[in-house]
DSSP file (Angstrom, degrees, kcal/mol; ACC not computed):
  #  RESIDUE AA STRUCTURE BP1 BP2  ACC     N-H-->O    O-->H-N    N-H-->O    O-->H-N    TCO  KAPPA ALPHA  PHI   PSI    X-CA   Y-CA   Z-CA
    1    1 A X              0   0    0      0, 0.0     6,-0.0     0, 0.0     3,-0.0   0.000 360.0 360.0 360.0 121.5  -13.6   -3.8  -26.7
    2    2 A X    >   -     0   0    0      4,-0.0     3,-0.7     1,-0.0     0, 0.0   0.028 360.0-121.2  -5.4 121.0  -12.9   -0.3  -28.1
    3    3 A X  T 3  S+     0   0    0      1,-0.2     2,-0.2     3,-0.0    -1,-0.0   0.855 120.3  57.0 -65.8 -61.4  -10.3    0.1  -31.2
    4    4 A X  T 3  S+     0   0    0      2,-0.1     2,-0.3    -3,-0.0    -1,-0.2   0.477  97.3  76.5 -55.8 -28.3   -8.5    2.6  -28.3
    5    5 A X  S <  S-     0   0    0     -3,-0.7     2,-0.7    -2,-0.2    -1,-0.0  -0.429  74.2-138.0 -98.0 145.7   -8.2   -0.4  -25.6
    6    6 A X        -     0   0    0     -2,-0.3     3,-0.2     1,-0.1    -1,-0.1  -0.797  31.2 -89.6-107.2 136.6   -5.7   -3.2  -25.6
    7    7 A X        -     0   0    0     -2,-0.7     2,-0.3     1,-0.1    -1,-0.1  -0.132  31.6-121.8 -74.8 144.8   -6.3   -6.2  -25.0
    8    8 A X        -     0   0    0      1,-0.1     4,-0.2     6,-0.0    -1,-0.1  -0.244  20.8-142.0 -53.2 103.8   -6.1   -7.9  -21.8
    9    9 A X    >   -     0   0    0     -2,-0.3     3,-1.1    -3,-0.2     2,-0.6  -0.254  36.8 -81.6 -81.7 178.2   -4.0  -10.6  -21.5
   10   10 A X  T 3  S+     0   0    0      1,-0.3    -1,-0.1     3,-0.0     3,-0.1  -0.637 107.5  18.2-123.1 133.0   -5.1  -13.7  -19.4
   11   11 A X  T 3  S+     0   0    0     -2,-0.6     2,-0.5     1,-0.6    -1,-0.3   0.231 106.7 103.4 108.4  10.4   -5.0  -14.2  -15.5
   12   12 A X    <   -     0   0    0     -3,-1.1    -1,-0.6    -4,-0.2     2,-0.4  -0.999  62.1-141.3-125.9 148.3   -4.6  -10.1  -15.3
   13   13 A X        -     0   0    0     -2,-0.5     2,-1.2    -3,-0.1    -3,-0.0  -0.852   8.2-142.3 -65.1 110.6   -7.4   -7.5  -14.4
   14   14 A X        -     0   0    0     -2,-0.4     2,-0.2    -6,-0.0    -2,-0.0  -0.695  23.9-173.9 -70.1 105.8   -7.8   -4.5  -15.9
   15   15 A X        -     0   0    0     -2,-1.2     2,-0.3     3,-0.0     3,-0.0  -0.693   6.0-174.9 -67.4 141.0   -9.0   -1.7  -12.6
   16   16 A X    >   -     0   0    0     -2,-0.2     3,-1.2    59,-0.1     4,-0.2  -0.902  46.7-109.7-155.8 138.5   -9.9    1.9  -13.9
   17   17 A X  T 3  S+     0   0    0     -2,-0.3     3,-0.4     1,-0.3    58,-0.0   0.709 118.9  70.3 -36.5 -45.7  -10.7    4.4  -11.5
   18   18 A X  T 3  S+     0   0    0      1,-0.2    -1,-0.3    -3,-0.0    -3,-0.0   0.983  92.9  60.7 -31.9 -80.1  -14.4    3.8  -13.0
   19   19 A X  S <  S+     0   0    0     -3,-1.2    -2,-0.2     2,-0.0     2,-0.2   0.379  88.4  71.2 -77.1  16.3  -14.5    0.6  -11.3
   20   20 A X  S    S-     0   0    0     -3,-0.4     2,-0.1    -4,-0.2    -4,-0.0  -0.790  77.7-120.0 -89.7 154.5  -14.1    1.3   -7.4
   21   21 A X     >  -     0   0    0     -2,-0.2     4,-1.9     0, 0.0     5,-0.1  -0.141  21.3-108.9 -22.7 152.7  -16.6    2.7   -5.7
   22   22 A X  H  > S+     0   0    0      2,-0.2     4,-1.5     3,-0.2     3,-0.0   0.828 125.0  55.1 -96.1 -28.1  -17.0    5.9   -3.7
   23   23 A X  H >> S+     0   0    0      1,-0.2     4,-3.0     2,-0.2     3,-0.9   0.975 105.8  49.0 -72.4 -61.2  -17.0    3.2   -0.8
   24   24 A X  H 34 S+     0   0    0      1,-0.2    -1,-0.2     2,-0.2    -2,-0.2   0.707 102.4  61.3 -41.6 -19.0  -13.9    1.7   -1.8
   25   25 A X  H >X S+     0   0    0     -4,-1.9     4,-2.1     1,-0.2     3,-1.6   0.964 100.7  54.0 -63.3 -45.3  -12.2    4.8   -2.0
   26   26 A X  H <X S+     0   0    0     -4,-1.5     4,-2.2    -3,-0.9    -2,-0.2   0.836 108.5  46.1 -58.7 -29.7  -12.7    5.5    1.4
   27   27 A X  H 3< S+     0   0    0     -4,-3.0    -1,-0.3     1,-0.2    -2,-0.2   0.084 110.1  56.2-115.3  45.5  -11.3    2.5    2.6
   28   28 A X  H <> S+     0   0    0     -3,-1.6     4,-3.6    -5,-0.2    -2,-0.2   0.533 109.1  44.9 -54.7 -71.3   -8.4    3.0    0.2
   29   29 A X  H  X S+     0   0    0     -4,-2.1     4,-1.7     2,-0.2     5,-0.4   0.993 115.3  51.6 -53.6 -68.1   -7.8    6.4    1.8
   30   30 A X  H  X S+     0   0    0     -4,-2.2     4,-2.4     1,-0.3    -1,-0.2   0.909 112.1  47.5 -44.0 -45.6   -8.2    4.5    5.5
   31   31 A X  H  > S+     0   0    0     -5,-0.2     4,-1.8     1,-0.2     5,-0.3   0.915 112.4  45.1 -86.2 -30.8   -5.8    1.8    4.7
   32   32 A X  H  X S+     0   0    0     -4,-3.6     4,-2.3     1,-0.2     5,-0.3   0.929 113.1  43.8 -69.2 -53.9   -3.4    3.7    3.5
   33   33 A X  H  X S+     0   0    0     -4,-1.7     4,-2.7    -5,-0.2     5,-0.2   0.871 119.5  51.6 -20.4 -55.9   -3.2    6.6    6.2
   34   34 A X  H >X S+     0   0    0     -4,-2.4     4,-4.0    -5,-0.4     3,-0.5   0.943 116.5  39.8 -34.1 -69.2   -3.5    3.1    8.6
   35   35 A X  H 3X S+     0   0    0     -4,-1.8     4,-3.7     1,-0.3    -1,-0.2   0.889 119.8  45.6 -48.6 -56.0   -0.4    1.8    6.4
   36   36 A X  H 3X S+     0   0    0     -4,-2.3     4,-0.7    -5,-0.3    -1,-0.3   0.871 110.0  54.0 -57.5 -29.8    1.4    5.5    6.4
   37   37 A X  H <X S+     0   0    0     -4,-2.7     4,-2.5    -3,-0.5    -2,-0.2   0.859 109.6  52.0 -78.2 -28.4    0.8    6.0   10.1
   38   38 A X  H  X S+     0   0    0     -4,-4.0     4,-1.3    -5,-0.2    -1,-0.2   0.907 101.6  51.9 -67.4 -44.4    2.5    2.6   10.7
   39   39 A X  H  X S+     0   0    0     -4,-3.7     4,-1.7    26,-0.3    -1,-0.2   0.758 111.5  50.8 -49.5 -26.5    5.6    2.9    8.9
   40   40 A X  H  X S+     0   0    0     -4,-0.7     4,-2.8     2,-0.1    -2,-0.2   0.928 109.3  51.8 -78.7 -27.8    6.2    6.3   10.8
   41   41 A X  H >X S+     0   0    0     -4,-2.5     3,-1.1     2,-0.2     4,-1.0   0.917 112.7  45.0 -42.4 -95.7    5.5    4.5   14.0
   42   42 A X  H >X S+     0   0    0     -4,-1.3     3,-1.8     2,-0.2     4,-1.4   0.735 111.7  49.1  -8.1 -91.1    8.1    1.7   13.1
   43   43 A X  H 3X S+     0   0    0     -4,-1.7     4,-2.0     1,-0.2     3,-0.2   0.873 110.0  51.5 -25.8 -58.0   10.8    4.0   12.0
   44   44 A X  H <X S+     0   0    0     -4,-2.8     4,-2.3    -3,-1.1    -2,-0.2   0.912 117.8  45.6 -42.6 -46.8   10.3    6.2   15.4
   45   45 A X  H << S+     0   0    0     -3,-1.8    -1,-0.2    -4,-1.0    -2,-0.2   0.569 115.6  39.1 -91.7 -11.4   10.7    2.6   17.2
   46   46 A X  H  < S+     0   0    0     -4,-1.4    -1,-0.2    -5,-0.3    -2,-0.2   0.505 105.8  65.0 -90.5 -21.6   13.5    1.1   15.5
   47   47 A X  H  < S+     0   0    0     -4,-2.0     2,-0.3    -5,-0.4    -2,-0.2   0.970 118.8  30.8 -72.8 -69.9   15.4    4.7   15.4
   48   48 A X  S  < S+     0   0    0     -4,-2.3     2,-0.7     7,-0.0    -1,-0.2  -0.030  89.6 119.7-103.5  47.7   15.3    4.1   19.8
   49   49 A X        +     0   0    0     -2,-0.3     7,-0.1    -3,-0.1     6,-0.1  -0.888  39.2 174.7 -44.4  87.8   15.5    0.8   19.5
   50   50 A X        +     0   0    0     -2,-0.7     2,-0.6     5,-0.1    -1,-0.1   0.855  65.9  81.2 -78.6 -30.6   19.2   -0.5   21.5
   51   51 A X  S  > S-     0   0    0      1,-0.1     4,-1.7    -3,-0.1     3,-0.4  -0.692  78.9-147.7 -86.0 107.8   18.6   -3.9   21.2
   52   52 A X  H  > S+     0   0    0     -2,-0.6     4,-2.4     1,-0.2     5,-0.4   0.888 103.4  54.6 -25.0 -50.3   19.9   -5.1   17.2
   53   53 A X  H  > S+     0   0    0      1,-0.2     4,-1.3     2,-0.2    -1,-0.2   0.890 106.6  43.4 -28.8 -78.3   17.2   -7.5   17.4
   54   54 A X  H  > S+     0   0    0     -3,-0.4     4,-1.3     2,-0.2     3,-0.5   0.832 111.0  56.6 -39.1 -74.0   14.5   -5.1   18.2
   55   55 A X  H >X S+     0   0    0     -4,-1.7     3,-2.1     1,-0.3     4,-0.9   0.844 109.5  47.5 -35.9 -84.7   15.7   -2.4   15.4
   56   56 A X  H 3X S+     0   0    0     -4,-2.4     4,-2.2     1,-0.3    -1,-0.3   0.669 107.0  52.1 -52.9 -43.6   15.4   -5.0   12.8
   57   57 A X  H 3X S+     0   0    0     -4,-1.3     4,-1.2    -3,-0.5    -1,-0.3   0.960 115.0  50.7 -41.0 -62.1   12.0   -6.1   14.0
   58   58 A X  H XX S+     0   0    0     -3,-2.1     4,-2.5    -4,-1.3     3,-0.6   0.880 112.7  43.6  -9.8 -81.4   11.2   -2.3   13.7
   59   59 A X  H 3X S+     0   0    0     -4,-0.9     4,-2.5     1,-0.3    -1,-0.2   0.766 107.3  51.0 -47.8 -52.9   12.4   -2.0   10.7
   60   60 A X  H 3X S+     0   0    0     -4,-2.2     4,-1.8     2,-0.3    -1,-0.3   0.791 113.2  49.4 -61.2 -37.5   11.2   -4.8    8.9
   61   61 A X  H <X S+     0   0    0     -4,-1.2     4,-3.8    -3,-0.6    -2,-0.2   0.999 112.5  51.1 -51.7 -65.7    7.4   -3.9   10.2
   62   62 A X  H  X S+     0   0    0     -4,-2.5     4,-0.8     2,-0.3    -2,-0.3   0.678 115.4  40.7 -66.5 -28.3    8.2    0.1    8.9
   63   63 A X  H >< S+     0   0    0     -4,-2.5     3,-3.7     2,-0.2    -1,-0.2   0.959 118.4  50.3 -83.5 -72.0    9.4   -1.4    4.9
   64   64 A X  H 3X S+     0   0    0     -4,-1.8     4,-1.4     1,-0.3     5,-0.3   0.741 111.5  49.3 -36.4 -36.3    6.2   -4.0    5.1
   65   65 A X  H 3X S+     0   0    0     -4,-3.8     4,-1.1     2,-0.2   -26,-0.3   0.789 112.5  41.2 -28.1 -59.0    4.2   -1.2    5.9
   66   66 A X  H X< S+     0   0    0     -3,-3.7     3,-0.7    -4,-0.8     2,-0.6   0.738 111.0  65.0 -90.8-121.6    5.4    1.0    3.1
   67   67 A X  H >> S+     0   0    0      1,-0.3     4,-1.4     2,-0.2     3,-0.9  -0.275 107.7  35.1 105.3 -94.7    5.2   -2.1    1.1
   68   68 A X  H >X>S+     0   0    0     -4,-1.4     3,-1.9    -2,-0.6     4,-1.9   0.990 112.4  56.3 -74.7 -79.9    1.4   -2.4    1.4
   69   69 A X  H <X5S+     0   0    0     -4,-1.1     4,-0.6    -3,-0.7    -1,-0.2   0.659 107.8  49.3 -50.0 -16.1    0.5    1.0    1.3
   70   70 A X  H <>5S+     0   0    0     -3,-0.9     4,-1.1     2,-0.1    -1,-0.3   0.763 110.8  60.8 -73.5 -28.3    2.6    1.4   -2.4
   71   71 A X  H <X5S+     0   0    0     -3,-1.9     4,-0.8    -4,-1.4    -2,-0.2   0.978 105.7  37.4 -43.1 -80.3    0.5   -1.5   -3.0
   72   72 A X  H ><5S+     0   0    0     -4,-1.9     3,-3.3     1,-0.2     4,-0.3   0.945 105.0  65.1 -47.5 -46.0   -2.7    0.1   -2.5
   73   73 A X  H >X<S+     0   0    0     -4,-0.6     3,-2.2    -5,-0.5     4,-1.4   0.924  91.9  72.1 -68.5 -19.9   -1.7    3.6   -4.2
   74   74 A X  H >< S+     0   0    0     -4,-1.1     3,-1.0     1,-0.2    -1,-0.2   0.992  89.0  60.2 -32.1 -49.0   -1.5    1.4   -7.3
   75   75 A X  T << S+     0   0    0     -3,-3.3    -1,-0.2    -4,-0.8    -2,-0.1   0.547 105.3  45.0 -80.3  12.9   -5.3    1.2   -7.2
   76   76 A X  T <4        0   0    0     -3,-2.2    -1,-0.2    -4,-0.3    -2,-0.2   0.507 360.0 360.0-124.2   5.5   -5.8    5.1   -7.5
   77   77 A X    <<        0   0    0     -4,-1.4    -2,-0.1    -3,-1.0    -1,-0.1   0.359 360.0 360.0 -98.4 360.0   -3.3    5.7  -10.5
């Protein structure tokens, strides 16, 4: 360890942009788009959604959605 790094504390993983892969980026970039294109979906289908039920189903998809795809952008900051 570097005097600049701090040390890790234990049961966490340090990620640095260093350690993905040019493959894993791409399927970074693929899951999220995946992840973004689904949340608009969802929103669009809970917006004409009549049934309460149904909205909320919708809905719930389109926040799990956004959810996982904040998830992910974690791994490129």
């Amino acid at each position: 360890m570097g005097l600049t790094e701090k040390p890790v504390p234990p049961g966490r993983e340090v990620w640095k942009m260093s350690n993905i892969s040019e493959l894993d980026l791409q399927n970074l970039r693929h899951l999220i788009g995946g992840f973004d294109t689904t949340h608009c979906k969802m929103q669009a289908y809970a917006k004409e959604a009549e049934d309460p039920q149904v909205r909320q189903f919708f809905e719930k998809g389109a926040r799990s959605a956004m959810d996982n795809k904040e998830q992910l952008m974690k791994f490129l900051n």
